[in-house]
LOVO-399242 format. One line per field, with one value per residue (C-alpha): residue number from 1; residue in one letter; x, y, z. Coordinates in nm, 3 decimals. Layout:
N
lodo: (NUM  ...)
banu: (a  ...)
c1: (X  ...)
c2: (Y  ...)
c3: (Z  ...)
//
This chain:
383
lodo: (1  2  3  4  5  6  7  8  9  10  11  12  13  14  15  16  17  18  19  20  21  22  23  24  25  26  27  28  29  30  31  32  33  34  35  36  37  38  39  40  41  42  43  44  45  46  47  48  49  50  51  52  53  54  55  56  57  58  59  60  61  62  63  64  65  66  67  68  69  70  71  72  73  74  75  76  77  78  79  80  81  82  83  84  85  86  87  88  89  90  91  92  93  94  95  96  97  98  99  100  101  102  103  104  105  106  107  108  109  110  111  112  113  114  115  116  117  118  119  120  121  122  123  124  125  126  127  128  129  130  131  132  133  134  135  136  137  138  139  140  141  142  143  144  145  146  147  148  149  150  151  152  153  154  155  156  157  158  159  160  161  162  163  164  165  166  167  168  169  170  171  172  173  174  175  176  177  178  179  180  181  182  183  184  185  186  187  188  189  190  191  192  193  194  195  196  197  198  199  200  201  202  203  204  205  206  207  208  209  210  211  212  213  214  215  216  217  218  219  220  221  222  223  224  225  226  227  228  229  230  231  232  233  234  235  236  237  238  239  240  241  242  243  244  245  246  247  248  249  250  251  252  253  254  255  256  257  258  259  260  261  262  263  264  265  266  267  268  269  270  271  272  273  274  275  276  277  278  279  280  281  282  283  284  285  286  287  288  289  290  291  292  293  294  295  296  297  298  299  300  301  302  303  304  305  306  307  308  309  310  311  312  313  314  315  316  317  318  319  320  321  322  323  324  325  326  327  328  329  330  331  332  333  334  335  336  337  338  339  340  341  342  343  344  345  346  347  348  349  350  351  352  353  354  355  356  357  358  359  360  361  362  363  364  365  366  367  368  369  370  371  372  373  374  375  376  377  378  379  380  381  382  383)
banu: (x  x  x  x  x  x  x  x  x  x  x  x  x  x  x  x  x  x  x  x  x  x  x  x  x  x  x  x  x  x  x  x  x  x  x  x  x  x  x  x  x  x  x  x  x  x  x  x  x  x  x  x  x  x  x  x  x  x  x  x  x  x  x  x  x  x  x  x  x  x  x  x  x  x  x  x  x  x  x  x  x  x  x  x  x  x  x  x  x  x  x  x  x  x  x  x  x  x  x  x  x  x  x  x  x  x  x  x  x  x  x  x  x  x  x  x  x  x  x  x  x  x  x  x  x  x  x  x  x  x  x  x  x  x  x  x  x  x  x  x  x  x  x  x  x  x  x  x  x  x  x  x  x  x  x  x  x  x  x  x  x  x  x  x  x  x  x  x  x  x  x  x  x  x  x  x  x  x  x  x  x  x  x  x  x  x  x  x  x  x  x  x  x  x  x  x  x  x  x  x  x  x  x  x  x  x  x  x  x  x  x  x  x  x  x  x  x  x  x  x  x  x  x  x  x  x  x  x  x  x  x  x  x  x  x  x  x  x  x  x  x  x  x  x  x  x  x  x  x  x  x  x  x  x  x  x  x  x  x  x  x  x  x  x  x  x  x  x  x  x  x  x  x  x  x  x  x  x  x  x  x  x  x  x  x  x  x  x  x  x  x  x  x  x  x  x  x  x  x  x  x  x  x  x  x  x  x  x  x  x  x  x  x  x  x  x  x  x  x  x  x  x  x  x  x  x  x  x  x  x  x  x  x  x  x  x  x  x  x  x  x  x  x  x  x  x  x  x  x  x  x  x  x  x  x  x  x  x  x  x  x  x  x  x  x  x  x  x  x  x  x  x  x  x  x  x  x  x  x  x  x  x  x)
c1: (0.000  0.295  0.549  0.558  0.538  0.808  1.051  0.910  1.011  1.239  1.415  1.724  1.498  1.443  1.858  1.900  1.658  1.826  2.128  2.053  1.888  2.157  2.395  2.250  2.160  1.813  1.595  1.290  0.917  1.066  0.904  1.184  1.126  1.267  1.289  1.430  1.117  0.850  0.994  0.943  0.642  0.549  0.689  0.484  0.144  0.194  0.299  -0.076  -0.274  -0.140  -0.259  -0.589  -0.603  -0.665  -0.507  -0.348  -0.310  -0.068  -0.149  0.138  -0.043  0.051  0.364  0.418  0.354  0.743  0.883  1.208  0.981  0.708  0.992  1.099  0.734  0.700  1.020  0.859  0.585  0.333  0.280  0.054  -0.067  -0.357  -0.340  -0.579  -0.623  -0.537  -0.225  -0.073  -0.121  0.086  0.409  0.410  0.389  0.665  0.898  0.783  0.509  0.239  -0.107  -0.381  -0.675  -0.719  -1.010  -1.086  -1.133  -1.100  -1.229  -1.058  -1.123  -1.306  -1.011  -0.754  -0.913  -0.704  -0.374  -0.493  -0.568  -0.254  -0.122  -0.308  -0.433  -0.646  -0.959  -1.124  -1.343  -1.674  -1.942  -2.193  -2.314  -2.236  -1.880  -1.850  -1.985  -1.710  -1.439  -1.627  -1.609  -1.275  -1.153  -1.372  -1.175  -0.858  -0.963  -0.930  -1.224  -1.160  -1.234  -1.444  -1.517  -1.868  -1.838  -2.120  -2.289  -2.601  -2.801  -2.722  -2.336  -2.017  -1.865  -1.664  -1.715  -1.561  -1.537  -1.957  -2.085  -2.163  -2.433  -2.682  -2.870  -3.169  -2.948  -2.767  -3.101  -3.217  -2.886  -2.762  -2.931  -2.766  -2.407  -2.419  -2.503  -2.149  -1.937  -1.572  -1.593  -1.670  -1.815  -1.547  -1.655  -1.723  -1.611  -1.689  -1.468  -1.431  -1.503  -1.329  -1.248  -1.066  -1.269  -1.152  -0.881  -1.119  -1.135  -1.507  -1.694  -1.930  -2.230  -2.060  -1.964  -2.341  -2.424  -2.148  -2.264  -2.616  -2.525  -2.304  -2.666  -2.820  -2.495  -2.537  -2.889  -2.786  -2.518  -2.221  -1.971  -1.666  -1.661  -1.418  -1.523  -1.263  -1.260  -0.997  -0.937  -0.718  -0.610  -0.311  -0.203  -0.416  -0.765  -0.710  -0.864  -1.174  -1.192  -1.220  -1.458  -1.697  -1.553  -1.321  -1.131  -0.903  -0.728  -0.518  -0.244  -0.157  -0.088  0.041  0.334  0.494  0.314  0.110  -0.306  -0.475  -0.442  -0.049  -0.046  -0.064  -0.090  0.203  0.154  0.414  0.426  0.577  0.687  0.895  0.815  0.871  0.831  1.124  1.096  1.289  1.267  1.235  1.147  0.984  0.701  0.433  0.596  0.575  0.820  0.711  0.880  0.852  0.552  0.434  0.409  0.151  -0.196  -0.528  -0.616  -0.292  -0.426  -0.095  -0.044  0.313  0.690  0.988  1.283  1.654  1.981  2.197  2.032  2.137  1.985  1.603  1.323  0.925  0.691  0.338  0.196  -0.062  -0.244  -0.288  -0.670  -0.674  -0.860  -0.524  -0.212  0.075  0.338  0.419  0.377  0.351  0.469  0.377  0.680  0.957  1.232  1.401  1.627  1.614  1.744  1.656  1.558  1.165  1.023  0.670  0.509  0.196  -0.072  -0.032  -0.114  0.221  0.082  -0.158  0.102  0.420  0.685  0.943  1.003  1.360  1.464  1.703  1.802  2.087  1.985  2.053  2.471  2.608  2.221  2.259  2.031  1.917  1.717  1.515  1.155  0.881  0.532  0.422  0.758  0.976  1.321  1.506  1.860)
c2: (0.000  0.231  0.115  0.390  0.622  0.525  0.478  0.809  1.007  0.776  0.563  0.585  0.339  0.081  0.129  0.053  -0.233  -0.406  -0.404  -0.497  -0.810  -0.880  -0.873  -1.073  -0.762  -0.839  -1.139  -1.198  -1.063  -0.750  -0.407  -0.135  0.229  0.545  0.713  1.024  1.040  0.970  1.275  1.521  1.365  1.436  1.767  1.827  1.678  1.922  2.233  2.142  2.071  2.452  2.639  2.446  2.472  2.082  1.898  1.570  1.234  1.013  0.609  0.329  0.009  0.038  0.057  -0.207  0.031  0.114  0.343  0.476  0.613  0.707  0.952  1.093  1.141  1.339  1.513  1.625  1.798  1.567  1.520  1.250  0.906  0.717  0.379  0.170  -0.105  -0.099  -0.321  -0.019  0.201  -0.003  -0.012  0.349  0.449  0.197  0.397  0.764  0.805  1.034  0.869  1.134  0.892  0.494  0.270  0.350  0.112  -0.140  -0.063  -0.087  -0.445  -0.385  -0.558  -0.352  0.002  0.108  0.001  0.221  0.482  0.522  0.627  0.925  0.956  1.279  1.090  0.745  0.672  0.459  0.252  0.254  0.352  0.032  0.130  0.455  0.363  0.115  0.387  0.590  0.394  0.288  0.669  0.761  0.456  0.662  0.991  1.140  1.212  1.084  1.297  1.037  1.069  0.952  0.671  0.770  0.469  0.568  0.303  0.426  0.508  0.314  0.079  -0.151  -0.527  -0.604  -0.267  -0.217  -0.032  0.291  0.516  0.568  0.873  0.754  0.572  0.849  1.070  0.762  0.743  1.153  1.166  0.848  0.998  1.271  1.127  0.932  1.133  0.993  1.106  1.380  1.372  1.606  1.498  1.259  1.019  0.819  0.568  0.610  0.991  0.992  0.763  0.805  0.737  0.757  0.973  1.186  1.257  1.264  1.260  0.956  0.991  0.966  1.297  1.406  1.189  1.341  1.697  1.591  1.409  1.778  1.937  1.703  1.729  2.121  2.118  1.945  2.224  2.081  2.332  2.327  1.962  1.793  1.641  1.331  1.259  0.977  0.805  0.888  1.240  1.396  1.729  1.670  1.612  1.835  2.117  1.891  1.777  2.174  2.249  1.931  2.084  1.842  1.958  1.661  1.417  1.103  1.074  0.702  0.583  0.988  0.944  0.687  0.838  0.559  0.701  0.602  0.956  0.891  0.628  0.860  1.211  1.399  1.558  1.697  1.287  1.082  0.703  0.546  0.208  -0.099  -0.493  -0.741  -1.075  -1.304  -1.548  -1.925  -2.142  -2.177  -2.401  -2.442  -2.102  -1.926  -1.785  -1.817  -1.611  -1.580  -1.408  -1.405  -0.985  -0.972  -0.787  -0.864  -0.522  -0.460  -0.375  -0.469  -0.459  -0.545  -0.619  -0.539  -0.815  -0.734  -0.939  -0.600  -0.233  -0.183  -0.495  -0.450  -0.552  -0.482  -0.842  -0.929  -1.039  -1.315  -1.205  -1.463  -1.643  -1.416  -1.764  -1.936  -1.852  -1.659  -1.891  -1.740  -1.461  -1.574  -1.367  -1.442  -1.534  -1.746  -1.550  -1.477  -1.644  -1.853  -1.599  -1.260  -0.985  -0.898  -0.545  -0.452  -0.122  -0.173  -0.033  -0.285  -0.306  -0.470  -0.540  -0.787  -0.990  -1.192  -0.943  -0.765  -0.415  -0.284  0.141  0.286  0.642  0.861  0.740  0.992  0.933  0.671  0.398  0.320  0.003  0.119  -0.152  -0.479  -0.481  -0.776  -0.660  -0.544  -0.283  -0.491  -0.503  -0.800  -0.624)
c3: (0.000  0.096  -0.158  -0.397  -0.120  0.068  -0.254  -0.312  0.021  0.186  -0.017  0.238  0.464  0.216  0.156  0.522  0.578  0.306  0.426  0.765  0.678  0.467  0.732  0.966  1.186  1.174  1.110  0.908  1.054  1.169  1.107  1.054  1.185  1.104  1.423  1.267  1.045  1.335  1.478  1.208  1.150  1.548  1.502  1.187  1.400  1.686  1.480  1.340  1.606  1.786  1.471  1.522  1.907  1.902  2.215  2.069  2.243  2.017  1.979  2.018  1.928  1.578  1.639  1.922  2.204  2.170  2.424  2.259  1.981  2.236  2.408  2.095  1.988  2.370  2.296  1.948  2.137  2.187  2.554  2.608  2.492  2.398  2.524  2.380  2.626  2.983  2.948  2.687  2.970  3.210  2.932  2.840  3.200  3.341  3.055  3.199  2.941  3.066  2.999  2.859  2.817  2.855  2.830  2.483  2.252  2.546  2.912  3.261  3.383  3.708  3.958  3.691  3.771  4.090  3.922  3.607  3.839  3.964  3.663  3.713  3.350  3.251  3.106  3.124  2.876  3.006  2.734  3.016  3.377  3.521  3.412  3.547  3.852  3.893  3.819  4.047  4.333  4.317  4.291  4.592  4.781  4.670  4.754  4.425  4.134  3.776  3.429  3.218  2.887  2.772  2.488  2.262  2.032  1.864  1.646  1.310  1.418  1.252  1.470  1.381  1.471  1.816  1.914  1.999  2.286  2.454  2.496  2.281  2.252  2.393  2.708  2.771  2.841  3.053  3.294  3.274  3.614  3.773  3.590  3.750  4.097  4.069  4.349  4.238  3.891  3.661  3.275  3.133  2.769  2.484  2.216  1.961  1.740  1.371  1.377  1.028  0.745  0.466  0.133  -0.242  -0.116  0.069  0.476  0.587  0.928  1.019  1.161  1.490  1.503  1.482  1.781  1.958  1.912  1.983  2.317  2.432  2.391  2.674  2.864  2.842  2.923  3.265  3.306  3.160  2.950  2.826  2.712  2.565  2.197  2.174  1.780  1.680  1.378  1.067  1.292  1.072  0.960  0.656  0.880  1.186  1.006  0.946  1.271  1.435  1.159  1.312  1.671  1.769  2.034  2.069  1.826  1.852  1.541  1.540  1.146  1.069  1.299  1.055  0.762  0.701  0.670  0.348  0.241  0.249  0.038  -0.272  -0.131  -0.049  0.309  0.565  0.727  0.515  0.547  0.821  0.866  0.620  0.722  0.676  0.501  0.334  0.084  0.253  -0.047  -0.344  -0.450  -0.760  -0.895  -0.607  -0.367  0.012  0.287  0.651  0.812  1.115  1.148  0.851  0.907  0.745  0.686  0.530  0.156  0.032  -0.351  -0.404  -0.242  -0.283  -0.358  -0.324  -0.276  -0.234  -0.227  -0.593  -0.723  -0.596  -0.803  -0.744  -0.757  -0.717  -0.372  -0.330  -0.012  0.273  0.333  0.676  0.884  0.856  1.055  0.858  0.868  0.537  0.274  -0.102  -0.374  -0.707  -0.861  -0.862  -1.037  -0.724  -0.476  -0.137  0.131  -0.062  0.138  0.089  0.192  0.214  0.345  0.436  0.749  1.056  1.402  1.513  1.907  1.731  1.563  1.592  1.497  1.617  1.551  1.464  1.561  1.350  1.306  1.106  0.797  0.556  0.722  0.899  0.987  1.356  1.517  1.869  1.937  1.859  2.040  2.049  1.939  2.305  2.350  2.518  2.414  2.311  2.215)
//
């Protein structure tokens, strides 16, 4: 999906990749990221997000909840993280990461909640009262009252499969009494999840959005002001300016931070590439030349690979995607005009903490390519 791109704007990565694997220095299944890159791209996100007075949050799980890029993402002016599941939380704060919102997509276990609340992150986001009541209590045991943010759900909304719940419209009136009864926390907004996809090239608002603004109305006929309107998905340079227009007053930049949004894979924004995944050729059979997976993503929307014995010898083959119901034990390319042991380079959108990989930090790219570090898929280093 990112090929072109990335031969396009940094070709100096697919150089360095190449040449790693070919060395030895790193193995097969490993996702390579230009650290360099992520921070201009960071840089480039929060020079935005100032000019649009939009507070970002920035999202790990993409890329392995890695803390070495998570610092240099906070030392590139964005502050705070998203973690989207409780156990994210826990490995950005061990590494100093501030946490600026948990529980969405995934919500605090109930026995988890005291050990997420010690992080002291600015907003929990709740699907239902029963929730929030659980935070609630648990906060009041600690002496301390928790910002929650509001999930909001409505019937003709676009969630995704495995990621349903929240309030409806119609809830929400029902339960803003018992919400507000809740001593240990306070409703300091809302959110929703897609509040923009990407289309024929195009950014647009879901119908989430329009919930949002229409569940703020009840809120502010109870009182409420000032509320934060929590809008991730697809948040980039390119979309910020969308999302104030739709009054958004927070984003989270996950796939922009390694320049990897739909809109990047043929528009030519201020992010720009910095991640490619590793293969190699293991064998061939019935034409075809197989090589090692293991880090490959269903929703990938790969169209093509790269295949090079030496950086100056790299040729561009066909990919024959894998039935997503089996295990990926292997990629197939569709050819067999290469060689056992040949470096293989895709560039594709992933979620590495949902796979087998590991993930590879480089940096000085563009001089003298330095390794800082092999990760597994969860941010823990291996060397």
């Amino acid at each position: 999906m990112f090929l072109d791109a990335t031969l396009k704007h940094n070709r100096n990565l697919i150089d360095a990749s190449i040449r790693l694997h070919q060395q030895g220095l790193i193995s097969p299944d490993t996702y390579v990221i230009d650290l360099d890159m992520v921070q201009k791209n960071a840089q480039a996100l929060a020079r935005e997000a100032k000019k649009q007075d939009i507070e970002l949050f920035f999202m790990t799980k993409q890329i392995g909840r890695n803390t070495l890029v998570a610092r240099t993402i906070v030392e590139a002016g964005i502050e705070k993280a998203v973690a989207v599941d409780p156990w994210e939380a826990l490995t950005l704060y061990k590494h100093g990461i501030k946490i600026g919102h948990v529980g969405h997509l995934v919500q605090i276990p109930k026995h988890m909640i005291r050990e997420l609340l010690d992080l002291d992150p600015d907003y929990v986001t709740v699907f239902s009262y029963e929730n929030a009541q659980n935070i609630s209590n648990v906060a009041l045991g600690m002496g301390k009252k928790q910002k929650i943010f509001l999930r909001i759900a409505d019937t003709e909304d676009y969630i995704y499969d495995g990621q349903k719940g929240g309030f409806t419209l119609k809830k929400l009136g029902q339960e803003i009494d018992l919400l507000m009864q809740l001593r240990g926390v306070e409703i300091a907004g809302l959110t929703s999840f897609p509040c923009i996809l990407i289309a024929e090239g195009e950014a647009k608002v879901t119908p989430n959005v329009t919930s949002m603004q229409k569940a703020r109305e009840l809120l502010e006929k109870k009182g409420y002001q000032n509320l934060e309107m929590n809008m991730p998905s697809a948040t980039s340079t390119a979309t910020m300016k969308l999302l104030k227009e739709n009054e958004a007053t927070q984003g989270e930049p996950g796939h922009a931070l390694t320049g990897t949004t739909p809109l990047h894979a043929s528009g030519d924004y201020p992010e720009k590439p910095a991640m490619v995944y590793v293969s190699e050729v293991a064998h061939l059979y019935e034409n075809k030349a197989h090589v090692f997976g293991g880090g490959f993503y269903p929703r990938s929307r790969m169209e093509g690979a790269l295949v090079a014995s030496d950086k100056g010898d790299i040729k561009r083959v066909p990919v024959i995607k894998n039935d997503p119901t089996n295990i990926d034990y292997y990629g197939t390319l569709d050819t067999d005009k290469v060689t056992v042991g040949d470096t293989v380079l895709y560039a594709f959108r992933t979620q590495i903490f949902v796979t087998n990989a590991r993930l590879a930090v480089v940096r000085n790219l563009d001089k003298d390519p330095v390794l800082l570090g092999i990760y597994d898929s969860t941010g823990n280093l291996i060397r």
